[in-house]
C-alpha positions, 0 to 999 in steps of 0.5 A: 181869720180868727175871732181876735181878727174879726172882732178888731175888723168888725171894732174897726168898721164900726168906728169909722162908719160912726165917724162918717156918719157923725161927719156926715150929719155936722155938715148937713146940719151946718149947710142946712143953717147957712140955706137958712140964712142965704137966699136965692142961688146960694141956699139952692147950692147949699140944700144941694150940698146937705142933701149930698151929705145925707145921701152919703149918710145913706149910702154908709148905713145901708153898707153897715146894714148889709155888713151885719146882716153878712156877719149875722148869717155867717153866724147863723150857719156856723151856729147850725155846723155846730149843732149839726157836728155835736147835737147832745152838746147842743141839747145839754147847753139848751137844757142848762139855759132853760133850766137857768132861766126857770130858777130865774124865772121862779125866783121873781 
């Protein structure tokens, strides 16, 4: 898989976890208004079916969490290849990001 790939898979998942999750919390929030204004069985139904909502909300953000936390490490050990198969070139790009930050650093 190339980078292209997984950018458009990561773009991907990324909108449709924001669209579950807005939808997630529209209803919870609109459920959450008619228990307010029902009363007995009914509002014990609708807390229920918002509470759902939320745990699906959960459920997403957990799922998005662990994705990140896969892709990071992914990059973490890619990151370590790297430095491992070049270490003067890894040395040379620290040394000019240092040095970078230092002139920004002085100039303030």
């Amino acid at each position: 898989m190339d980078k292209k790939d997984i950018h458009a898979a990561a773009s991907h998942a990324q909108e449709k976890v924001i669209d579950v999750l807005k939808t997630s919390l529209d209803d919870a929030e609109g459920l959450l208004r008619e228990a307010a204004a029902a009363s007995g069985e009914r509002a014990d139904e609708l807390r229920e079916l918002a509470l759902k909502s939320l745990r699906a909300t959960r459920e997403a953000l957990y799922d998005t969490q662990d994705a990140v936390l896969a892709r990071g490490r992914k990059a973490a050990r890619a990151t370590d290849d790297y430095v491992h198969d070049n270490p003067w070139q890894a040395v040379a790009a620290s040394g000019l990001v240092g040095l970078l930050l230092g002139l920004l650093i002085s100039r303030r």
